[in-house]
PDB file with SEQRES, HELIX, SHEET and CRYST1 records, atoms N, CA, C and O in Angstrom:
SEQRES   1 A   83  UNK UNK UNK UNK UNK UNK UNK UNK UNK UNK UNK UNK UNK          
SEQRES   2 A   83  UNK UNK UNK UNK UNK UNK UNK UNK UNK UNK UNK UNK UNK          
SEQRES   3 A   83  UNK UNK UNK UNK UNK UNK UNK UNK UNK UNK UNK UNK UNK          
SEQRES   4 A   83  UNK UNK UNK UNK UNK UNK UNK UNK UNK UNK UNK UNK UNK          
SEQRES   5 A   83  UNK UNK UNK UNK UNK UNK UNK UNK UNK UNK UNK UNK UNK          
SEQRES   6 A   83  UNK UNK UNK UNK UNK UNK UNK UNK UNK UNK UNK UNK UNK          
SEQRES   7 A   83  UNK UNK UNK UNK UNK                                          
HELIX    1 AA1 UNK A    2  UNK A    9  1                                   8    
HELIX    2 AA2 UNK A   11  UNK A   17  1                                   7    
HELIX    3 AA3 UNK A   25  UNK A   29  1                                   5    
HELIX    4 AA4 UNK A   32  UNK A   36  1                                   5    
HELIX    5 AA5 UNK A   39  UNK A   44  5                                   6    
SHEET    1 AA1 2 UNK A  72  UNK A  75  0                                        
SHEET    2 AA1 2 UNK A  78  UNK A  82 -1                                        
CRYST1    1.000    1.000    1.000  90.00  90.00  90.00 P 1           1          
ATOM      1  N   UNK A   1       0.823  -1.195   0.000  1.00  0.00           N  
ATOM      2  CA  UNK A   1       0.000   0.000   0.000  1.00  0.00           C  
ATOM      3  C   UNK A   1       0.865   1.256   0.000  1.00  0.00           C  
ATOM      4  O   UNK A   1       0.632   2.206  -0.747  1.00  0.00           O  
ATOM      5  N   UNK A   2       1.976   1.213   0.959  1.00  0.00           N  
ATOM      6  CA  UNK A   2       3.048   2.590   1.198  1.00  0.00           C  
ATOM      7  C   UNK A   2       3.214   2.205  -0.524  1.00  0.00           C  
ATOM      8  O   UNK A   2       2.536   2.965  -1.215  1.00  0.00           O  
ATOM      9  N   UNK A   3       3.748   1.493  -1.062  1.00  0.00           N  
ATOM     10  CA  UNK A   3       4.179   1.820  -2.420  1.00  0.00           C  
ATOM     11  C   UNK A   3       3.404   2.167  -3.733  1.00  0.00           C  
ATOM     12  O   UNK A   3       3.863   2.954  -4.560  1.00  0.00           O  
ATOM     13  N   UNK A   4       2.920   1.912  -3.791  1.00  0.00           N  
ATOM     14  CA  UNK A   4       1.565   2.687  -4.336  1.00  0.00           C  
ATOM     15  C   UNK A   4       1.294   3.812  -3.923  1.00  0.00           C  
ATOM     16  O   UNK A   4       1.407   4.521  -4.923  1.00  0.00           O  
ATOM     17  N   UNK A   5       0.942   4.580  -2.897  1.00  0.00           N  
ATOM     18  CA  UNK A   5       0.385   5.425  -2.281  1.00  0.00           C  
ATOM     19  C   UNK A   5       2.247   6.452  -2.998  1.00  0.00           C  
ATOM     20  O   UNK A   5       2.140   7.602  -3.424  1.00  0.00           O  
ATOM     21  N   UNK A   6       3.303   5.919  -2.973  1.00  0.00           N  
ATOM     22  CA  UNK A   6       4.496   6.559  -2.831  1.00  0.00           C  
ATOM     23  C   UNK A   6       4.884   6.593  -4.755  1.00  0.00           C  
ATOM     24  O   UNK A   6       5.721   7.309  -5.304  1.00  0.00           O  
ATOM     25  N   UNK A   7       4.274   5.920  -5.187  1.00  0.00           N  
ATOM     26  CA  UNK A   7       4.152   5.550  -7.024  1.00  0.00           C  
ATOM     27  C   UNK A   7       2.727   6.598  -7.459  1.00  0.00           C  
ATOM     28  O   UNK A   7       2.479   6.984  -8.602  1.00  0.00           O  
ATOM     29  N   UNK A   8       2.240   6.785  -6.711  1.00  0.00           N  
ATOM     30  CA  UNK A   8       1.127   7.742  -7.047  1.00  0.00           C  
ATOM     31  C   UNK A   8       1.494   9.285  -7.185  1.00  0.00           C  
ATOM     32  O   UNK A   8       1.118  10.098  -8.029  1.00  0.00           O  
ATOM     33  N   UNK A   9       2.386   9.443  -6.045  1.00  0.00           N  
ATOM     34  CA  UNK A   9       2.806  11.090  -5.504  1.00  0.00           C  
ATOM     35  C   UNK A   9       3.330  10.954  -6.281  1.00  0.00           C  
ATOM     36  O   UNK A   9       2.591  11.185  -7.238  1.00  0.00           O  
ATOM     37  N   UNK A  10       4.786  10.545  -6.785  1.00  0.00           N  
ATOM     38  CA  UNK A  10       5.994  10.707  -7.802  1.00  0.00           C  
ATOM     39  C   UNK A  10       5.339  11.009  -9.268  1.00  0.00           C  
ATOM     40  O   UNK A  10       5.650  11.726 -10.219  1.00  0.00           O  
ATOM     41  N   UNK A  11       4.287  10.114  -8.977  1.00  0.00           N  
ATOM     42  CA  UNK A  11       3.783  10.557 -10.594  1.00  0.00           C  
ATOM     43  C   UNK A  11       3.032  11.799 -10.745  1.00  0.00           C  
ATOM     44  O   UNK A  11       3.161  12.496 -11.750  1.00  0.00           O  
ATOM     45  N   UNK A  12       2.121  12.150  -9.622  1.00  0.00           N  
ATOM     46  CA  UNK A  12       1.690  13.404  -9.769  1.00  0.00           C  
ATOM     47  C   UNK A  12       2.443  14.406  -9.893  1.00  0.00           C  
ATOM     48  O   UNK A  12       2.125  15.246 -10.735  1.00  0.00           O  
ATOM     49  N   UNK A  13       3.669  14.604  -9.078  1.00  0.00           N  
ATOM     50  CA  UNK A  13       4.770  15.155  -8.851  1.00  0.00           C  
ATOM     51  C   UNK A  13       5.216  15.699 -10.371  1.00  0.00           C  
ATOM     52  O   UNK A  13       4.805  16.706 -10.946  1.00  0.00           O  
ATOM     53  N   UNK A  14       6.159  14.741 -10.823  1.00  0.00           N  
ATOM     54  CA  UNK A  14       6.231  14.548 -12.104  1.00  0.00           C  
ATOM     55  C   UNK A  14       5.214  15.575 -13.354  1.00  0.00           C  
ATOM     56  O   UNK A  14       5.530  16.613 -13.935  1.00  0.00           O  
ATOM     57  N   UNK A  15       3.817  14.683 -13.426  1.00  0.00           N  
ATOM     58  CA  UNK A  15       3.135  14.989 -14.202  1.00  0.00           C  
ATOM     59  C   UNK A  15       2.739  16.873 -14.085  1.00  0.00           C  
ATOM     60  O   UNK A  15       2.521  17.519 -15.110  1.00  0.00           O  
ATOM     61  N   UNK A  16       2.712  17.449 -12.831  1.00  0.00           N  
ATOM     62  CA  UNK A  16       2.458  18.670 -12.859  1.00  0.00           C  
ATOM     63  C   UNK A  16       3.655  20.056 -12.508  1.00  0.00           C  
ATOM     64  O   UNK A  16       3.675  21.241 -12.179  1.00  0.00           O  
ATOM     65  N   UNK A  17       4.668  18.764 -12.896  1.00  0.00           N  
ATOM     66  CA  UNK A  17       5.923  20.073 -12.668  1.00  0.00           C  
ATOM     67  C   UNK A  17       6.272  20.424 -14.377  1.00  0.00           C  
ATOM     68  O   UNK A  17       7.077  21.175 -14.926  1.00  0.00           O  
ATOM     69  N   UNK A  18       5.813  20.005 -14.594  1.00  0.00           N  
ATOM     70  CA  UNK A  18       5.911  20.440 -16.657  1.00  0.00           C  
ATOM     71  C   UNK A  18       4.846  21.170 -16.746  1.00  0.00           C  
ATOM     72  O   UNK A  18       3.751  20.905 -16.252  1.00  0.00           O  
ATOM     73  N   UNK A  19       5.290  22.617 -17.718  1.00  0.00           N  
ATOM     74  CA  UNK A  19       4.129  23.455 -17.588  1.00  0.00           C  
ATOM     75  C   UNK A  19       4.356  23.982 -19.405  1.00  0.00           C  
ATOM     76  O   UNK A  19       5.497  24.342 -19.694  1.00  0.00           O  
ATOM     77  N   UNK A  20       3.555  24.001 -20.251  1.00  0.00           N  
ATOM     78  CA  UNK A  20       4.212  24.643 -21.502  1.00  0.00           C  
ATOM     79  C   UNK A  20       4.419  25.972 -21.574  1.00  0.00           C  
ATOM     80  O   UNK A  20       3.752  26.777 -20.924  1.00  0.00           O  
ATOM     81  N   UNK A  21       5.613  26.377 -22.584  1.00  0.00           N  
ATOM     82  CA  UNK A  21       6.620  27.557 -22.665  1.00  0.00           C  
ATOM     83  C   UNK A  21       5.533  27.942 -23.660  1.00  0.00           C  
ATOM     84  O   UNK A  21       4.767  27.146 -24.203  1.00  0.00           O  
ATOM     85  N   UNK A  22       5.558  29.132 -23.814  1.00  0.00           N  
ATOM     86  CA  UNK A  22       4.744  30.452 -24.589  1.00  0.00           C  
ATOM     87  C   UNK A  22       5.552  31.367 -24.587  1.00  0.00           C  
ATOM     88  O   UNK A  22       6.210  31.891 -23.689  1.00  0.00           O  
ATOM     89  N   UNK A  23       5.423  31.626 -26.220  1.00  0.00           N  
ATOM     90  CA  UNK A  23       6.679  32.428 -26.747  1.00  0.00           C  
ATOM     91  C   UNK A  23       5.998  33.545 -27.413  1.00  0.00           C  
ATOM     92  O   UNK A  23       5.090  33.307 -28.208  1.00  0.00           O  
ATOM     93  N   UNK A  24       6.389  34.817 -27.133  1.00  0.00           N  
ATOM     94  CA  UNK A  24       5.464  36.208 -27.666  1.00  0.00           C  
ATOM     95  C   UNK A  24       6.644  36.462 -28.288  1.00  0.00           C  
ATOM     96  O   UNK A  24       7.747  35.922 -28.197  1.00  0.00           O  
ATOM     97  N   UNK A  25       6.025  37.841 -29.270  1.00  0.00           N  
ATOM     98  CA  UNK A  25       6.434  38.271 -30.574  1.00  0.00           C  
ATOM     99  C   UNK A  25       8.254  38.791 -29.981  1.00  0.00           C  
ATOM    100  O   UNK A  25       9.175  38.564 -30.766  1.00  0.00           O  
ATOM    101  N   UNK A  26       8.485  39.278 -28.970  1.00  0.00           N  
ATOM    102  CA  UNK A  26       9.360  39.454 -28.655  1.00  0.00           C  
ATOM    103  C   UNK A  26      10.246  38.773 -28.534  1.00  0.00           C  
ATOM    104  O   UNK A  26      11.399  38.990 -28.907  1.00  0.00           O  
ATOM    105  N   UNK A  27       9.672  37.504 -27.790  1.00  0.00           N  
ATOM    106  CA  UNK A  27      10.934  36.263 -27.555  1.00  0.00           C  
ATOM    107  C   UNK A  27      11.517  36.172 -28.857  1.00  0.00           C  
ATOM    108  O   UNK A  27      12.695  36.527 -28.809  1.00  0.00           O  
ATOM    109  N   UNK A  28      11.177  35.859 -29.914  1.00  0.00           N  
ATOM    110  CA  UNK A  28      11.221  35.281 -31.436  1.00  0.00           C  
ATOM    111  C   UNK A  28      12.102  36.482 -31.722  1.00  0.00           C  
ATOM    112  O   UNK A  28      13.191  35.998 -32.030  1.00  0.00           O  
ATOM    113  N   UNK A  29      12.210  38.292 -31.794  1.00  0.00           N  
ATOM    114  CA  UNK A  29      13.020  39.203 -31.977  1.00  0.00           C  
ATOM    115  C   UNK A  29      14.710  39.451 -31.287  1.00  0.00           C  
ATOM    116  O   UNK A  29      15.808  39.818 -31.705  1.00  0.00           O  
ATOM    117  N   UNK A  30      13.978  38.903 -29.742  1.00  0.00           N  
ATOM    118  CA  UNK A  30      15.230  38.601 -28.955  1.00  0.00           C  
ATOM    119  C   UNK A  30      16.055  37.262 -28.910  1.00  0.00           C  
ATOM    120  O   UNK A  30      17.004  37.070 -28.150  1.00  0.00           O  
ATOM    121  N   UNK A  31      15.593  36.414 -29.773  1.00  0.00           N  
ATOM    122  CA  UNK A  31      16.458  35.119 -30.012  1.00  0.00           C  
ATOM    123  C   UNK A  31      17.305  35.011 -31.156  1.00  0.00           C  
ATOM    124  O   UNK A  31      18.352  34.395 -31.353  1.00  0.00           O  
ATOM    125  N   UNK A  32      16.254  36.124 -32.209  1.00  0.00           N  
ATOM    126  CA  UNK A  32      17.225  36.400 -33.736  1.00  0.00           C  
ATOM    127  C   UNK A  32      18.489  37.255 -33.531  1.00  0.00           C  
ATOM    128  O   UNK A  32      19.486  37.332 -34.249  1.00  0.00           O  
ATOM    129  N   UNK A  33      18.074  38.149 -31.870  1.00  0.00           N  
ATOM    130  CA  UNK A  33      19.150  39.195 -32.117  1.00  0.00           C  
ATOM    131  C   UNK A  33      20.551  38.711 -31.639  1.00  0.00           C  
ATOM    132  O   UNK A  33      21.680  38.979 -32.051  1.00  0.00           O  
ATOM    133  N   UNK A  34      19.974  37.677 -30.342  1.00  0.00           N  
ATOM    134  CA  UNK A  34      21.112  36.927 -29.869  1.00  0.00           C  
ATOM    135  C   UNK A  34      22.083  36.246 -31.074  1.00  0.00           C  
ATOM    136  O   UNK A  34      23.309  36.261 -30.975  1.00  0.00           O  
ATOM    137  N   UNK A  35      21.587  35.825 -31.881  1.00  0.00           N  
ATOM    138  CA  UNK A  35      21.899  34.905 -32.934  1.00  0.00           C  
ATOM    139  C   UNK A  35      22.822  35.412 -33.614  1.00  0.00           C  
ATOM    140  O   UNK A  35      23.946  34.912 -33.662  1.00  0.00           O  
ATOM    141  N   UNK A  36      22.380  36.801 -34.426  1.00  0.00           N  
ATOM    142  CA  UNK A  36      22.540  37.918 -35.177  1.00  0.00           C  
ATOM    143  C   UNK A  36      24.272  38.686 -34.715  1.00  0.00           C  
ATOM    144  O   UNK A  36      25.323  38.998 -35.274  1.00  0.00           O  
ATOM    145  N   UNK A  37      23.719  38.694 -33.491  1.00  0.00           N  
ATOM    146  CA  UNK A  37      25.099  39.123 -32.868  1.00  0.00           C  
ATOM    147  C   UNK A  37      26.354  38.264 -31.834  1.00  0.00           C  
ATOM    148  O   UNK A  37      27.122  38.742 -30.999  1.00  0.00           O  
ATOM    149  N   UNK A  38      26.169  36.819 -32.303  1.00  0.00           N  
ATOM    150  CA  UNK A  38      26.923  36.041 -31.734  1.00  0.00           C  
ATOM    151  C   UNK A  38      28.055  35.506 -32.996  1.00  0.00           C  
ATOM    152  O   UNK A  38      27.868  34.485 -33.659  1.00  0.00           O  
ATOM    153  N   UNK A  39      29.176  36.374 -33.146  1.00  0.00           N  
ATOM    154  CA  UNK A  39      30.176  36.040 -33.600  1.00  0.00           C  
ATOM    155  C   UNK A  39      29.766  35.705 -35.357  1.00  0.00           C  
ATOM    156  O   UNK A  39      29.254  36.522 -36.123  1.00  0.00           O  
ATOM    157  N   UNK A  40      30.144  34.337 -35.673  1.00  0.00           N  
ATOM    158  CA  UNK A  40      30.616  33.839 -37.305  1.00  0.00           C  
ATOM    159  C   UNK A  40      28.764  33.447 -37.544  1.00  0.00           C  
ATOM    160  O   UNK A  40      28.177  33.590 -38.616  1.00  0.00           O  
ATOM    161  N   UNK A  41      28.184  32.986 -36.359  1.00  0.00           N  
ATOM    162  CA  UNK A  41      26.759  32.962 -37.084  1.00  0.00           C  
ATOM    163  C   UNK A  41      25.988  34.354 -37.242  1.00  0.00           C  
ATOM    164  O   UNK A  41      24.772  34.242 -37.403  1.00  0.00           O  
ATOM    165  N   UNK A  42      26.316  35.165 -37.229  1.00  0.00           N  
ATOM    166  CA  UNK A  42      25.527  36.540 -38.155  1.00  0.00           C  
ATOM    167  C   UNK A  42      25.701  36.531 -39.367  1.00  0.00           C  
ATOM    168  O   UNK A  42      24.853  37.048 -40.094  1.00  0.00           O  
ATOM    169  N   UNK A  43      26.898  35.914 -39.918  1.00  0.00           N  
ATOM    170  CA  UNK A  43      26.759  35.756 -41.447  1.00  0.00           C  
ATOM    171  C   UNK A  43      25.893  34.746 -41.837  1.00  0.00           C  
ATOM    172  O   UNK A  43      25.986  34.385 -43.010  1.00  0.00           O  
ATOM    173  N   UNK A  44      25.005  34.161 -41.070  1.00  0.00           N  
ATOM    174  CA  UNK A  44      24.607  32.911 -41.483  1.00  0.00           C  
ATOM    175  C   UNK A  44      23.276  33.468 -41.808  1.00  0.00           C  
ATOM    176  O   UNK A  44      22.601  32.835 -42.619  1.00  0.00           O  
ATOM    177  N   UNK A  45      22.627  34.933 -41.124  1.00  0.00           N  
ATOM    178  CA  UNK A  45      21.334  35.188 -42.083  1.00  0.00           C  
ATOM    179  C   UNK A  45      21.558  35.805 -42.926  1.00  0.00           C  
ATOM    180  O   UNK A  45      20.442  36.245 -43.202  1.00  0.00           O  
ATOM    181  N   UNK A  46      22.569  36.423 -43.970  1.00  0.00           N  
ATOM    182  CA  UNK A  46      22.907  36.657 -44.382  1.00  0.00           C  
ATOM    183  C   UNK A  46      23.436  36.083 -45.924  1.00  0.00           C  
ATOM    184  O   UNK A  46      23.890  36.471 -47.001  1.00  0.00           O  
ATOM    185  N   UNK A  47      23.023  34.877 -45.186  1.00  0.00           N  
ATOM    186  CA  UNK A  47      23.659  33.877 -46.622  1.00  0.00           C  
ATOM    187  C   UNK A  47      22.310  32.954 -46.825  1.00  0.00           C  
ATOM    188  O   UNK A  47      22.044  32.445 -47.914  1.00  0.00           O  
ATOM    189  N   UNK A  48      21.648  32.826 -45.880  1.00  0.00           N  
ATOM    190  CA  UNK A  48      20.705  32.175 -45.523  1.00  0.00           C  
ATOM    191  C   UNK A  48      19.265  32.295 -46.253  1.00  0.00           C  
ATOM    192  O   UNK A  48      18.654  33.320 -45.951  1.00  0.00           O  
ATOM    193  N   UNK A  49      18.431  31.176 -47.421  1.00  0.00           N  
ATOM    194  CA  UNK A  49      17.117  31.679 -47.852  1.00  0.00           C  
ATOM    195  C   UNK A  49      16.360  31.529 -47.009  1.00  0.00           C  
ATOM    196  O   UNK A  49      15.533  32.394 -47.293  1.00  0.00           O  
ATOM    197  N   UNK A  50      15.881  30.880 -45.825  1.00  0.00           N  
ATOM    198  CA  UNK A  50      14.963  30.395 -45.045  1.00  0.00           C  
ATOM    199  C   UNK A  50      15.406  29.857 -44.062  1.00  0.00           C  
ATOM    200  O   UNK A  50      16.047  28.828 -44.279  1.00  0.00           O  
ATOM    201  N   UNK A  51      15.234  30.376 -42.397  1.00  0.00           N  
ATOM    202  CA  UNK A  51      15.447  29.677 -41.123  1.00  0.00           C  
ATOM    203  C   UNK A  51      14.832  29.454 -39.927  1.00  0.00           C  
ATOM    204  O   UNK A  51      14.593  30.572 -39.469  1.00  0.00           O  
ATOM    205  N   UNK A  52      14.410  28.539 -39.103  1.00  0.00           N  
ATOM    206  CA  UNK A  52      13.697  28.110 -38.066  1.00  0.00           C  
ATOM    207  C   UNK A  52      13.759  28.943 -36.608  1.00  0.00           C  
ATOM    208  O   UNK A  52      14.678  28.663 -35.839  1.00  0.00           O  
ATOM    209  N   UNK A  53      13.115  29.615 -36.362  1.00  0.00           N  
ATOM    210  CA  UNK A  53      13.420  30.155 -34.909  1.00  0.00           C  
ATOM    211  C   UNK A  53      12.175  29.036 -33.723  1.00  0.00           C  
ATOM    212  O   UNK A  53      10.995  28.701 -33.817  1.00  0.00           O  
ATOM    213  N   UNK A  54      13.074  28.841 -32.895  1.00  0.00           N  
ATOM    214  CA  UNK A  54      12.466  28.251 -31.212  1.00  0.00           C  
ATOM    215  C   UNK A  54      12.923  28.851 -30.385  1.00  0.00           C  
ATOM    216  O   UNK A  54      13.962  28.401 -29.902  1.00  0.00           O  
ATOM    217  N   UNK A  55      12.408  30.041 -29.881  1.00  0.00           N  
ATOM    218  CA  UNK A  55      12.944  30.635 -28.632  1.00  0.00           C  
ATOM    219  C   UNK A  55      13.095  30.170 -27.210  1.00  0.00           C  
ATOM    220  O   UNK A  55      13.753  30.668 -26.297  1.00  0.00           O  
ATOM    221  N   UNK A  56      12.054  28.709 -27.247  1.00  0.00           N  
ATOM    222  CA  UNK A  56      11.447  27.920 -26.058  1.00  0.00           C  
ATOM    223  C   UNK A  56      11.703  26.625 -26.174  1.00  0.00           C  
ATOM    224  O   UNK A  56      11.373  26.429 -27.344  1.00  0.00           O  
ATOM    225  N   UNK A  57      12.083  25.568 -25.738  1.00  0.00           N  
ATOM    226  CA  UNK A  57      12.211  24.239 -26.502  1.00  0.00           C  
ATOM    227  C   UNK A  57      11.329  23.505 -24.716  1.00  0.00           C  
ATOM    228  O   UNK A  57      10.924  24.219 -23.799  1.00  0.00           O  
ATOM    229  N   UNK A  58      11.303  22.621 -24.742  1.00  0.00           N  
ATOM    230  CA  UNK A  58      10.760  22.025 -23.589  1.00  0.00           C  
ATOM    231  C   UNK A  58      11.106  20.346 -23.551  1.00  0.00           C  
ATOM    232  O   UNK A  58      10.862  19.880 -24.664  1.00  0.00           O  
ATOM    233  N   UNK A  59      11.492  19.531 -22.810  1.00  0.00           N  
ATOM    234  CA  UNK A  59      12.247  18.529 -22.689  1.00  0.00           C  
ATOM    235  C   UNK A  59      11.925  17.965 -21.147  1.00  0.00           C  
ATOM    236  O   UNK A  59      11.858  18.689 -20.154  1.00  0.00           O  
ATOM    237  N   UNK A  60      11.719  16.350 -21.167  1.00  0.00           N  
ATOM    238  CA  UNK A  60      11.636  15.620 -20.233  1.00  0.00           C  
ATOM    239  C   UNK A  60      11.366  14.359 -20.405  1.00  0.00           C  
ATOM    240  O   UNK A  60      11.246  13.989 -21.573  1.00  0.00           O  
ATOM    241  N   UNK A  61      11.241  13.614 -19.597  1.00  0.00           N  
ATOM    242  CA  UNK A  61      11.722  12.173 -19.529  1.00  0.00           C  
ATOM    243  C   UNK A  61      11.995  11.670 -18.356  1.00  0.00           C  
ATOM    244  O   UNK A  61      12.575  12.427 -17.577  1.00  0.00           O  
ATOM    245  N   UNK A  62      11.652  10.212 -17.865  1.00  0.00           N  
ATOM    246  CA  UNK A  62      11.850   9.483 -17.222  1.00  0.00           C  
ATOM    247  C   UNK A  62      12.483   7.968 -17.894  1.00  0.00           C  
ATOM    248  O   UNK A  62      11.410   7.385 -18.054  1.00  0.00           O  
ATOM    249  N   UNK A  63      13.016   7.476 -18.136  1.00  0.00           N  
ATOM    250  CA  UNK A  63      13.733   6.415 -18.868  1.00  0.00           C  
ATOM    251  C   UNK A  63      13.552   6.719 -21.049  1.00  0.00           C  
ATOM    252  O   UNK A  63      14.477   6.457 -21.818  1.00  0.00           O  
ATOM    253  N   UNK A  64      12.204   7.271 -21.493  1.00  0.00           N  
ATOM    254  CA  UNK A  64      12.021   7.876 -22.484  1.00  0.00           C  
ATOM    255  C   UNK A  64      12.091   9.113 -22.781  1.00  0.00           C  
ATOM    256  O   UNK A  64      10.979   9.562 -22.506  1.00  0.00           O  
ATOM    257  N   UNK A  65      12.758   9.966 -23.195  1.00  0.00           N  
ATOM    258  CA  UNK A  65      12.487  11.530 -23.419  1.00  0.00           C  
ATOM    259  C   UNK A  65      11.687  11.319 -24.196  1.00  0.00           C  
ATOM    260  O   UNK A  65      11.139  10.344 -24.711  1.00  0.00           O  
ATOM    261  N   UNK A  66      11.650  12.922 -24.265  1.00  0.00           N  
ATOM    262  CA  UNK A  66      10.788  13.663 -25.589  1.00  0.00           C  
ATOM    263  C   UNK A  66      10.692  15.290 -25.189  1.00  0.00           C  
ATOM    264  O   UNK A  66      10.687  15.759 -24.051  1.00  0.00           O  
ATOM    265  N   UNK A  67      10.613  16.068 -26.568  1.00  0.00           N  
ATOM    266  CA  UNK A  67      10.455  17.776 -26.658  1.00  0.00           C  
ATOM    267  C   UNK A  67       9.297  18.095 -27.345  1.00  0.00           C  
ATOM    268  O   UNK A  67       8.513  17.327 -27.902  1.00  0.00           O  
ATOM    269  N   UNK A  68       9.259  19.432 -27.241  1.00  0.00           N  
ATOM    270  CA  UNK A  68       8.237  20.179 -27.593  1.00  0.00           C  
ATOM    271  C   UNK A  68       8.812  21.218 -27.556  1.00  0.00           C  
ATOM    272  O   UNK A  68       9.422  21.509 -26.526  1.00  0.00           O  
ATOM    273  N   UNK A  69       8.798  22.267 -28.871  1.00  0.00           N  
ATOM    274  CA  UNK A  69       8.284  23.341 -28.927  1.00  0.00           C  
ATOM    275  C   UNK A  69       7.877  23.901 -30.389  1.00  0.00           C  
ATOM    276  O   UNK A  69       7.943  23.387 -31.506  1.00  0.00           O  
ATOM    277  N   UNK A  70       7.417  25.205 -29.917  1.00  0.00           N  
ATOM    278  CA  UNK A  70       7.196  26.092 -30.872  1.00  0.00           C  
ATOM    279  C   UNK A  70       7.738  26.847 -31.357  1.00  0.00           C  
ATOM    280  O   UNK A  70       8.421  27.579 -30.640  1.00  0.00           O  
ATOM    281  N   UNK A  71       7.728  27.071 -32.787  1.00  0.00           N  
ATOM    282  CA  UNK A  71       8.881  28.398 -33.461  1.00  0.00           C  
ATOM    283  C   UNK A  71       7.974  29.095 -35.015  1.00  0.00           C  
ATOM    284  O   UNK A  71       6.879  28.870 -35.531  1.00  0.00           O  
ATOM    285  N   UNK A  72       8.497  29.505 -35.155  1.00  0.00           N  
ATOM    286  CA  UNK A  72       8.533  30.578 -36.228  1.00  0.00           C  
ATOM    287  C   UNK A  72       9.149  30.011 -37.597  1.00  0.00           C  
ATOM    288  O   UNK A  72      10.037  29.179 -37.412  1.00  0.00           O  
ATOM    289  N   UNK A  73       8.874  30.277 -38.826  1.00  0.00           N  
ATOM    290  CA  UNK A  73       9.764  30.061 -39.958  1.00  0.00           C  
ATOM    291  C   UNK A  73       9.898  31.455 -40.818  1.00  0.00           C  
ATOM    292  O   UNK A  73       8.890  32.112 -41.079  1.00  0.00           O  
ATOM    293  N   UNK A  74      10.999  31.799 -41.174  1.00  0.00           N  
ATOM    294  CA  UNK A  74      11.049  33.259 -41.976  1.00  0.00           C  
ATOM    295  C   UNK A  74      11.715  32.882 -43.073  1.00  0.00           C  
ATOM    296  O   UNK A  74      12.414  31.869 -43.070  1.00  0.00           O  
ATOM    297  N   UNK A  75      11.584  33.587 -44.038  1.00  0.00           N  
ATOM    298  CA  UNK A  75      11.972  33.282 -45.407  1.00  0.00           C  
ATOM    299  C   UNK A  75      12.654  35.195 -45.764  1.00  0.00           C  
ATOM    300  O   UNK A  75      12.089  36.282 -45.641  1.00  0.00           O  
ATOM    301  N   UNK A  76      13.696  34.914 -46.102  1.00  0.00           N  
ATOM    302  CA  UNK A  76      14.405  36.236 -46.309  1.00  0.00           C  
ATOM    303  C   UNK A  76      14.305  37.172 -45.755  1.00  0.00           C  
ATOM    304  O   UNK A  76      14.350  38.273 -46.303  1.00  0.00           O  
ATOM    305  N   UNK A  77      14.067  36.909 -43.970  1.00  0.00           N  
ATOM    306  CA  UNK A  77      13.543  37.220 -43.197  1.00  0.00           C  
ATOM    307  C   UNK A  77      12.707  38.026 -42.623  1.00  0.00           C  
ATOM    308  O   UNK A  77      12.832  38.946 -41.814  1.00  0.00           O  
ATOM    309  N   UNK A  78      11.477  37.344 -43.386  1.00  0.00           N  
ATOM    310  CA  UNK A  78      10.034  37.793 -43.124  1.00  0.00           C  
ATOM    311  C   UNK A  78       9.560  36.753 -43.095  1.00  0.00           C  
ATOM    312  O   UNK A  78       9.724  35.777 -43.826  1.00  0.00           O  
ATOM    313  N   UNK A  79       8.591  37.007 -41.749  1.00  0.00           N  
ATOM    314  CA  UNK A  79       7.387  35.422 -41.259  1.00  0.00           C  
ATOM    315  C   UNK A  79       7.011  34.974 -41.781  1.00  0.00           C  
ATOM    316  O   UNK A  79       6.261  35.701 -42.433  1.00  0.00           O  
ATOM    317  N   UNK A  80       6.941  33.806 -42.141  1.00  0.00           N  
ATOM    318  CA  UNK A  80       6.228  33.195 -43.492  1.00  0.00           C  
ATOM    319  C   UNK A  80       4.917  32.095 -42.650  1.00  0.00           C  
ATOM    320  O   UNK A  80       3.754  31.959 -43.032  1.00  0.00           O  
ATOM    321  N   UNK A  81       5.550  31.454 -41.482  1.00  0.00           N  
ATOM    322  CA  UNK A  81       4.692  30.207 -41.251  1.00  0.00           C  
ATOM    323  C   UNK A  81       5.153  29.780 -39.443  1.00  0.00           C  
ATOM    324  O   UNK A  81       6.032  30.344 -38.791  1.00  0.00           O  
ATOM    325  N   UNK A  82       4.339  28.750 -39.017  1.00  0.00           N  
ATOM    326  CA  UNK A  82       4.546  28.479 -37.738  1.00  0.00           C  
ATOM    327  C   UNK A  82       5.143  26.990 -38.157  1.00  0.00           C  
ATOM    328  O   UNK A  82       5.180  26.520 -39.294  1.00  0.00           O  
ATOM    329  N   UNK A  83       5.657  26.298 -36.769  1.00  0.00           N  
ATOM    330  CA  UNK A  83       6.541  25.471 -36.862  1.00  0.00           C  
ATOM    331  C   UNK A  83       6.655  25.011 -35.589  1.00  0.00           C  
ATOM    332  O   UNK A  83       7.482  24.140 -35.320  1.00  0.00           O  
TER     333      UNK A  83                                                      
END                                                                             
């Protein structure tokens, strides 16, 4: 019974400490700029027809992972689509 009762909590535990990331128009501006201005990858939008932004990624696991998130796609960098 203690183990069960102790397999129950862990899982609740677990199950409600993951909360999903929400990413506003800003995050997505402040992740390009980081990008933009980090050294040899600023030439990379630059050379670049089309690239993926995730400002948020989300990750967990107990013997299986798995992620989630959401991003942006820009094409000559203007928004084109979600992702």
């Amino acid at each position: 019974m203690k183990y069960t009762l102790r397999s129950c909590l862990v899982f609740l535990l677990l199950v409600f400490s993951f909360a999903p990331a929400w990413a506003d128009e800003s995050d997505y501006a402040h992740t390009i700029k980081i990008f933009k201005d980090a050294g040899e990858s600023g030439t990379f939008f630059a050379k670049s027809y089309g690239y993926a932004v995730f400002p948020t990624i989300g990750k967990g696991g107990v013997g299986i992972g798995g992620a989630y998130g959401k991003g942006r796609v820009y094409a000559a960098g203007n928004y084109v689509g979600d992702t």
